[in-house]
C-alpha positions as CSV (number, residue, x, y, z in Angstrom):
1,X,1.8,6.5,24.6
2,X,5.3,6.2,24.5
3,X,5.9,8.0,21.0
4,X,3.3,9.6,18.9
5,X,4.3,7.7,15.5
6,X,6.9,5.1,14.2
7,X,8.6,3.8,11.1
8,X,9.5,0.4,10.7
9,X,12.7,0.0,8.8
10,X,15.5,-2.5,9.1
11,X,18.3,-1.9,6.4
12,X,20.2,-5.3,6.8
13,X,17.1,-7.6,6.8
14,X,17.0,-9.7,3.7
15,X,16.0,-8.3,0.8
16,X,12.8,-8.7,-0.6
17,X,14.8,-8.9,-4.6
18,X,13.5,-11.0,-7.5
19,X,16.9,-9.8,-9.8
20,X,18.5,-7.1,-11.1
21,X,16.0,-6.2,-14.3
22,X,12.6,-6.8,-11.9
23,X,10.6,-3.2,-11.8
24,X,9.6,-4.4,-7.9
25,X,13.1,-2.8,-6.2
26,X,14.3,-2.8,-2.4
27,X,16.1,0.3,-3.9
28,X,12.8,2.2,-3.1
29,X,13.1,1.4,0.4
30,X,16.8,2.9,0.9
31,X,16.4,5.9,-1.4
32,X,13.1,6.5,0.1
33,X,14.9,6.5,4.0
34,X,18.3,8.3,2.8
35,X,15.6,11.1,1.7
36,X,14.3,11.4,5.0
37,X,17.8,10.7,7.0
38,X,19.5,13.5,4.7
39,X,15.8,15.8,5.6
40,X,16.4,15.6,9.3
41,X,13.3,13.8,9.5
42,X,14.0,10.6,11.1
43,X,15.2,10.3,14.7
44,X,16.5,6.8,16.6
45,X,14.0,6.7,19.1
46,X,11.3,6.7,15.8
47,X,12.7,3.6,14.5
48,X,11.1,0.2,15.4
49,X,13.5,-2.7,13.9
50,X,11.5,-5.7,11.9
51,X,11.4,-9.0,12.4
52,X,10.8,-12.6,11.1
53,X,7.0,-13.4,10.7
54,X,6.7,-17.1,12.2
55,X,5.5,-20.0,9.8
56,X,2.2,-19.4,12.4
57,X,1.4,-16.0,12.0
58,X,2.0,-16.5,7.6
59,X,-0.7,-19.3,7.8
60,X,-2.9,-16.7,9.4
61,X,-4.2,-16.1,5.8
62,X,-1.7,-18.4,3.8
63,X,-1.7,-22.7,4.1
64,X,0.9,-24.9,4.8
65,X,1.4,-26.3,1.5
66,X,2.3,-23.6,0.2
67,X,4.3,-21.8,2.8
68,X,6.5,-24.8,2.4
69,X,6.9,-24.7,-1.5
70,X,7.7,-21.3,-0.9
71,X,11.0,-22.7,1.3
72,X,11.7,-24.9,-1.2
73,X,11.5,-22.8,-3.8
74,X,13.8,-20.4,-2.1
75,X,16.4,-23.2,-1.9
76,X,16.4,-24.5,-5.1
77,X,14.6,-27.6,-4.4
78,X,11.1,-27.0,-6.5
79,X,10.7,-27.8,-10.1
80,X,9.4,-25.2,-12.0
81,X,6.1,-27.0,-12.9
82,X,5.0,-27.6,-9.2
83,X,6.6,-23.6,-8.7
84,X,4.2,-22.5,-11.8
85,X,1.6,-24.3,-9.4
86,X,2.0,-22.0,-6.7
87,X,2.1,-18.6,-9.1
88,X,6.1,-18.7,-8.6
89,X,8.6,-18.7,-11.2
90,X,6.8,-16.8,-13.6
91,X,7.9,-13.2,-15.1
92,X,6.2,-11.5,-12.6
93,X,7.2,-13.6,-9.6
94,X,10.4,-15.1,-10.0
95,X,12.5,-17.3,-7.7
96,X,15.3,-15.8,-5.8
97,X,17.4,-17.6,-3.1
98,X,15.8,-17.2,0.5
99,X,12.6,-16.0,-0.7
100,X,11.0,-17.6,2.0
101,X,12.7,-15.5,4.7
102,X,13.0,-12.2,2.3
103,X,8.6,-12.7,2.4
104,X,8.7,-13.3,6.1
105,X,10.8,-10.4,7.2
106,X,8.5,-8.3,4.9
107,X,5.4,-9.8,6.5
108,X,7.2,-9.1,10.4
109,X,7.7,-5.8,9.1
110,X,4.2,-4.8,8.9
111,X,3.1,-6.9,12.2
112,X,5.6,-4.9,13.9
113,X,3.6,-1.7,12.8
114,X,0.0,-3.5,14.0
115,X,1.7,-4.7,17.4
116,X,3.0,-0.9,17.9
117,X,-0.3,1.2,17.2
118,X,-2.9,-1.6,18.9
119,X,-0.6,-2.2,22.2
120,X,-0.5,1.6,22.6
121,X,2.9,2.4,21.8
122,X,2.4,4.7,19.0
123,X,-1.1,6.3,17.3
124,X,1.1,5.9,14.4
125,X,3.3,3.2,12.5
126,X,4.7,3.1,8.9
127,X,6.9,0.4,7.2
128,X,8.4,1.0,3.9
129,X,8.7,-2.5,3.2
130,X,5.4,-3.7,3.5
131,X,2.2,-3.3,0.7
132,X,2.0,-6.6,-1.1
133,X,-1.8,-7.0,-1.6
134,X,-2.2,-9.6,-4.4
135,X,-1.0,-12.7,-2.5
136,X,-3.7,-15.4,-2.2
137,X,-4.0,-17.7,0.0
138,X,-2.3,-20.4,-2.0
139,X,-0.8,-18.5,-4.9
140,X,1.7,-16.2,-5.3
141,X,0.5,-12.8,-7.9
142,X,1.8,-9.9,-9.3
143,X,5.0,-9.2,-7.4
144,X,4.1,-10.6,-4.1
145,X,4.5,-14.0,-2.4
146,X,3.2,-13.5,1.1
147,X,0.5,-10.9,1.3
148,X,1.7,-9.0,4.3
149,X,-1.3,-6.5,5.1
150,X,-3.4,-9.7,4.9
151,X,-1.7,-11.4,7.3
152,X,-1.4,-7.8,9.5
153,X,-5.5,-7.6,9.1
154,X,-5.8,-10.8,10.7
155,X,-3.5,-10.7,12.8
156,X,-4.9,-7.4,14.7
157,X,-8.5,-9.4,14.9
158,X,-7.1,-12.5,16.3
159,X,-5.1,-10.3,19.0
160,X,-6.8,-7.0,19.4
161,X,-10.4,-8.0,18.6
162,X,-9.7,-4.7,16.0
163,X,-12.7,-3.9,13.2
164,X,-9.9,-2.7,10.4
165,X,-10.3,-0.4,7.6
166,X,-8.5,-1.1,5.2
167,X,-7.6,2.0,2.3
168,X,-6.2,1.2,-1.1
169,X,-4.5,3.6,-3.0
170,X,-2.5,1.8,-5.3
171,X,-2.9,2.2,-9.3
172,X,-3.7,-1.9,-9.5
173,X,-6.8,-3.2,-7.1
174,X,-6.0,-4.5,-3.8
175,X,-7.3,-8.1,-5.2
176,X,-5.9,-10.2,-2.2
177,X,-6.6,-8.5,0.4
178,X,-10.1,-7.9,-0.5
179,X,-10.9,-11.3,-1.0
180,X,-9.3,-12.6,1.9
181,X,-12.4,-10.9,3.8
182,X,-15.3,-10.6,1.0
183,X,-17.3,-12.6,3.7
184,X,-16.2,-10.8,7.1
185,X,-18.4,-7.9,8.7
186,X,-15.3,-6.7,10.9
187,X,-13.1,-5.9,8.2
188,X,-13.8,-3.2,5.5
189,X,-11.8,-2.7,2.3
190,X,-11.8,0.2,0.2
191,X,-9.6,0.3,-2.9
192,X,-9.5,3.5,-5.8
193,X,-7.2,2.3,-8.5
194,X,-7.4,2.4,-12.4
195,X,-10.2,0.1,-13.8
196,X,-9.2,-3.0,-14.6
197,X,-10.2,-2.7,-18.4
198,X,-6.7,-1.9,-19.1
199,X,-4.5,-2.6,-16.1
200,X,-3.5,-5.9,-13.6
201,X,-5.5,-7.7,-11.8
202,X,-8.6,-7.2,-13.9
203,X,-11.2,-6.9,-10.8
204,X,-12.1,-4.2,-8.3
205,X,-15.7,-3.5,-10.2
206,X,-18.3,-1.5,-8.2
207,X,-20.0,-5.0,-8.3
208,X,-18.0,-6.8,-6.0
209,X,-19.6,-5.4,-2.8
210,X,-18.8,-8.4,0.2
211,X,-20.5,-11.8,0.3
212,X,-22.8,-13.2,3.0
213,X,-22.0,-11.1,6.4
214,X,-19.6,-9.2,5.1
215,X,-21.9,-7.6,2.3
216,X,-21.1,-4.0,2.1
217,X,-18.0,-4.4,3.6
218,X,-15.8,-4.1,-0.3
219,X,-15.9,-1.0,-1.5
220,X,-14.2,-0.3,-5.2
221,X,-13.9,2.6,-7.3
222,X,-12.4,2.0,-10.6
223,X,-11.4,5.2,-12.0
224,X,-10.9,6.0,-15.9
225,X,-7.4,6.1,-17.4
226,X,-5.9,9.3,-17.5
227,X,-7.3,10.2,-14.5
228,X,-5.8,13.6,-12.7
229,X,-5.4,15.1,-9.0
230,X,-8.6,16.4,-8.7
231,X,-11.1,13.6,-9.5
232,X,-8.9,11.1,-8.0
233,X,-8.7,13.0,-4.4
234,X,-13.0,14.0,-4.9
235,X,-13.2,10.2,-4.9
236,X,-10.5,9.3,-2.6
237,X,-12.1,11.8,0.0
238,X,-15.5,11.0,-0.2
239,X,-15.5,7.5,-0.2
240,X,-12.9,7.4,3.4
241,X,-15.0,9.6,5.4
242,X,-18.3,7.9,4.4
243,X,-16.6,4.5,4.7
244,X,-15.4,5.6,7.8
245,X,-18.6,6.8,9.5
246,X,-20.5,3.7,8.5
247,X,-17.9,0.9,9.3
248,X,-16.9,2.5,12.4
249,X,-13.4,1.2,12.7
250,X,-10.8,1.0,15.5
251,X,-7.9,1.4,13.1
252,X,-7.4,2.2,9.6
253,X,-4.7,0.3,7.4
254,X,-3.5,2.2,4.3
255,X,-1.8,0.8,1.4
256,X,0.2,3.3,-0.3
257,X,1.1,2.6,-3.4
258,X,2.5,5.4,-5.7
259,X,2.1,4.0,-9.3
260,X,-0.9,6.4,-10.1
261,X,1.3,8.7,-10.6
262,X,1.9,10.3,-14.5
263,X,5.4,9.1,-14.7
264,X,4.7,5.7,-13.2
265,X,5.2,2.9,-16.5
266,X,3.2,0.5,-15.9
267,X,-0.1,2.4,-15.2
268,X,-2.4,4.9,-17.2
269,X,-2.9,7.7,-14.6
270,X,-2.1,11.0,-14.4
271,X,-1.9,11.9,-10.4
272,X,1.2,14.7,-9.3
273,X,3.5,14.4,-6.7
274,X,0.4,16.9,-5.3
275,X,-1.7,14.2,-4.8
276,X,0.8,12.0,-2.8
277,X,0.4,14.7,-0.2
278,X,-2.9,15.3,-0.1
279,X,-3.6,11.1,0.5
280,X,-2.2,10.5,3.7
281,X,-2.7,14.3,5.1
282,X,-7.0,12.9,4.4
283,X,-5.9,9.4,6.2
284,X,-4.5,10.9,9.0
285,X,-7.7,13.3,9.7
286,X,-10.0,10.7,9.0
287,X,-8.0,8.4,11.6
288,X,-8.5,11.1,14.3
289,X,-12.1,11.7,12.9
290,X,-13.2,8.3,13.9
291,X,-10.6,6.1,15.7
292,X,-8.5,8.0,18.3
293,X,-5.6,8.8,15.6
294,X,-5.0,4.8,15.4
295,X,-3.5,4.2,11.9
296,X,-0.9,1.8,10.2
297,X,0.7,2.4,6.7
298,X,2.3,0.5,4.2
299,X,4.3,1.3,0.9
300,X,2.7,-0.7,-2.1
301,X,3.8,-0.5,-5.6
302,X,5.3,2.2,-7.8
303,X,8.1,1.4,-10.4
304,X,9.2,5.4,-11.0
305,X,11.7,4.8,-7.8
306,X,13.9,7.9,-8.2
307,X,11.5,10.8,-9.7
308,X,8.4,9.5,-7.7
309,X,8.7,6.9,-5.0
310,X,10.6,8.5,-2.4
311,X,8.9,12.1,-2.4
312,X,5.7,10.2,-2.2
313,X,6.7,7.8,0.1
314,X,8.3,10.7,2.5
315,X,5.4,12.6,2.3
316,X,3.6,10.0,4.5
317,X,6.3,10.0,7.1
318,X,6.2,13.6,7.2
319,X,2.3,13.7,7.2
320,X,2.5,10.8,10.5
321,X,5.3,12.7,12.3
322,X,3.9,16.6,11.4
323,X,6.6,17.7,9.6
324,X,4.7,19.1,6.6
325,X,6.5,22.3,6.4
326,X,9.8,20.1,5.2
327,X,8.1,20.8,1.9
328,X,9.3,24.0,1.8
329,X,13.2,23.0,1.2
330,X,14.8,21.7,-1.8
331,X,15.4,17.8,-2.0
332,X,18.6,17.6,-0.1
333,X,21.8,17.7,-2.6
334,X,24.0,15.0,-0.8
335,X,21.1,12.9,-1.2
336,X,20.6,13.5,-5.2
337,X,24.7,13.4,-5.5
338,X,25.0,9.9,-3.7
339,X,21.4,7.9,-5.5
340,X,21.7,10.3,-8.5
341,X,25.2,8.7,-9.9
342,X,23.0,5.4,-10.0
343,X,19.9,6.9,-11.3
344,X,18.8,7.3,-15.2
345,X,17.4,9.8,-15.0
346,X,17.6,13.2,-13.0
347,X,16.8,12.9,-9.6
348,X,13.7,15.8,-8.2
349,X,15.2,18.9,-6.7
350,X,12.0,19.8,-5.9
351,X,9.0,18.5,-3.7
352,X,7.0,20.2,-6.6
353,X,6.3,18.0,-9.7
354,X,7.4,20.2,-13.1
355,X,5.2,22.6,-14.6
356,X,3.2,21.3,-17.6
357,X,4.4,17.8,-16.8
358,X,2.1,16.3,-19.5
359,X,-0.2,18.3,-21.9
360,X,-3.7,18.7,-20.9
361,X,-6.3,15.7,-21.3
362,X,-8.3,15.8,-24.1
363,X,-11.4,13.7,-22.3
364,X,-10.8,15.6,-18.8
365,X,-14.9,16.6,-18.3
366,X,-15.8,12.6,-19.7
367,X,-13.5,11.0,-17.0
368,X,-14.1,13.0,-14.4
369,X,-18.3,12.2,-15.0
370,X,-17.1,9.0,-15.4
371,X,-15.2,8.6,-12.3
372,X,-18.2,10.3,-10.0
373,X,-20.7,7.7,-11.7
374,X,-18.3,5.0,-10.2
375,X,-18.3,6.9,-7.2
376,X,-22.2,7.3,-6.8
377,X,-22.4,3.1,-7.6
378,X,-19.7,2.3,-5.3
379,X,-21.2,4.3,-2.1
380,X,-24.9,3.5,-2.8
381,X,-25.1,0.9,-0.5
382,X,-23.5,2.0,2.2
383,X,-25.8,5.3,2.2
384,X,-29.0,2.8,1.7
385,X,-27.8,-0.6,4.1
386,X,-27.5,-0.4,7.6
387,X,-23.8,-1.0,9.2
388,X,-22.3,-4.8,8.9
389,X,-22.9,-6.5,12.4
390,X,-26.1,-4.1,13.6
C-alpha cells in the first residue's frame, strides 16, 4: 500500500450542472472540500485527480444508443421528443451543454476510486462527485444520466474478478443500481431509504429479493417516514454485518447520500447530523470485519447543501482518514465567511445538529415496530438460504 485512503476530487473538471434553480448542485462538492481544506484535513499526496470514463467503460452497464443521444443531447442536436425517449429533458433531468462529458468525468471519478482500492493503492477511496444510482441502462432518472456506481460495480468484476457489496444509504432507493444486478450472485445490494409510499422511485419493497442466481442477493428496508437516528442506524447496523457475513465480499461500495436528514426538502425523515457519523464509522468496521479494510465511497443525493451536505459528507473523509477527533472544533470561520455570503441560510458552526431541532414524533414506538418488521422481512432469507454461488 502506498497510502492508506484517498479522495477523488478534481475542481476544474466539467461540471456535472443541470441550471441555476436544479436542487442537484456541484456546489456540494466545493463547499463540501473547502470544509475539509479550511479543517486541515486534506493533504496533496491524498488527492487522486478524475478522469474521463471512455464510451467503453459507460456501455459497461449503458447501450450505445443511448450513450450517443446523450452526446447529442449535450450539443443541441436532439429534439425534445426523441430526448423525452431517453428520460432527458424533463424537470428532473434537463439538458445542459456537454452533458455527455459532465456524465463521463462523473462516471471516471468513481472508476478512479475502484482502480485505487482493487490495484492496492489505497484500502480506502472516496469521490465527492460520484452517487448517481437511478440511471438505467437506457434511460436517464431522477437526477442522473449515467449511473456511475453501476458502471464502477462492473467495472471491478470485469477487471478484479471482485464480489461487491454494495450499501445504500440514500433517502430514495438505489433503483438502478439494484436492478442492474437483480440476476447476479456476485454482487449484493443493500439499500435503507424511506418507503416508497411517499417518496421517488416508488420501489425498494422487502419483496424484491434477486431473480434467478442472484436470489438473495437485493436486500431492501423501507423505513417509515419520520423515521429518527436510532431505528434508522438499529437497521442500518444489522442488516451490513449480516449482509456482510453471508455475501462474503471482497469490497464494499457505499452510496452516501445525506437526504435522510430532518432538514433535507425533498424527503420525510428525521436522521441528525449524528447519524451521518455513525454510517460510515459502521462501513468502515464492517469493511475491516470482512474484506481486509477494502472500501469505496460515493456522495449521493441531499439538497440541504449548506446546513447538511458538507458536515455529512466530511464526516466520511474524516471516518476513511481517522481523523474523528476533528469533531471537536468549531466549523472553521473562514470557511462559513467565504460559502456563507452565498448561502440562505446560516451556515453550521457546529459539528452538532441544534438542540430540539424538531419537536418530538408523535408515532415514534409505531415506526420504530414498523421499521424492525421491515427489518425481520428483509433479513429472513438470508438467515434461512444458503450463500449465492455455494
Amino acid at each position: 500500500m502506498t497510502m492508506n485512503h484517498a479522495l477523488v476530487y478534481s475542481p476544474d473538471m466539467p461540471q456535472y450542472k443541470f441550471n441555476d434553480d436544479h436542487p442537484f448542485s456541484p456546489l456540494r462538492q466545493q463547499i463540501t472540500f473547502d470544509l475539509l481544506l479550511e479543517m486541515g484535513a486534506i493533504s496533496d499526496d491524498k488527492l487522486v485527480p478524475s478522469r474521463m470514463a471512455t464510451d467503453e467503460e459507460i456501455m459497461l452497464v449503458h447501450d450505445q444508443h443511448y450513450l450517443e443521444a446523450v452526446k447529442a443531447a449535450g450539443k443541441g442536436e436532439l429534439s425534445i421528443g426523441v430526448a423525452n425517449n431517453y428520460g432527458l429533458g424533463t424537470e428532473d433531468t434537463p439538458i445542459f451543454d456537454h452533458m455527455h462529458e459532465a456524465s463521463a468525468t462523473l462516471v471516471g471519478g468513481t472508476l478512479q476510486a475502484v482502480e485505487t482500492v482493487l490495484s492496492g493503492k489505497a484500502s480506502h477511496a472516496f469521490h465527492l462527485g460520484g452517487g448517481l444510482h437511478h440511471g438505467f441502462q437506457g434511460k436517464a432518472s431522477g437526477f442522473c444520466v449515467y449511473n456511475d456506481s453501476a458502471i464502477a460495480i462492473e467495472y471491478a468484476r470485469k477487471h478484479f474478478g471482485a464480489r461487491v457489496l454494495y450499501v445504500d444509504t440514500d433517502a430514495h432507493h438505489g433503483d438502478g443500481v439494484q436492478f442492474s444486478f437483480y440476476e447476479e450472485p456476485d454482487v449484493c445490494t443493500l439499500s435503507i431509504h424511506e418507503t416508497g409510499r411517499y417518496l421517488f422511485p416508488g420501489t425498494g419493497s422487502v419483496g424484491e429479493k434477486g431473480a434467478g442466481q442472484g436470489y438473495g442477493t437485493s436486500i431492501n428496508i423501507p423505513v417509515d417516514a419520520f423515521t429518527e437516528d436510532d431505528s434508522f442506524l438499529h437497521c442500518y447496523e444489522t442488516a451490513l454485518r449480516e449482509a456482510a457475513e453471508f455475501f462474503k465480499p471482497d469490497v464494499i461500495f457505499t452510496l452516501n447520500g445525506a437526504d435522510a436528514h430532518y432538514f433535507d426538502p425533498l424527503t420525510h425523515l428525521s436522521l441528525s447530523i449524528e447519524a451521518y457519523k455513525a454510517i460510515p464509522a459502521i462501513a468502515h468496521q464492517v469493511a475491516h470485519d470482512y474484506c481486509e479494510g477494502r472500501w469505496i465511497a460515493v456522495g449521493g443525493g441531499g439538497y440541504d447543501m449548506w446546513r447538511v451536505v458538507p458536515r455529512a459528507w466530511a464526516a466520511i473523509w474524516l471516518e476513511m482518514s481517522e481523523q474523528t477527533q476533528l469533531y471537536e472544533q468549531n466549523c472553521p470561520e473562514k470557511w462559513r465567511s467565504r460559502w456563507g455570503a452565498s448561502a440562505p441560510i446560516e451556515l453550521p458552526t457546529k459539528w452538532q445538529d441544534p438542540e430540539h431541532m424538531y419537536a418530538p414524533i408523535p408515532r415514534r414506538p409505531e415506526i420504530e415496530e414498523k421499521n424492525t418488521r421491515s427489518l425481520e422481512k428483509a433479513l429472513f432469507h438470508i438467515r434461512n438460504e444458503k450463500r449465492p454461488g455455494v
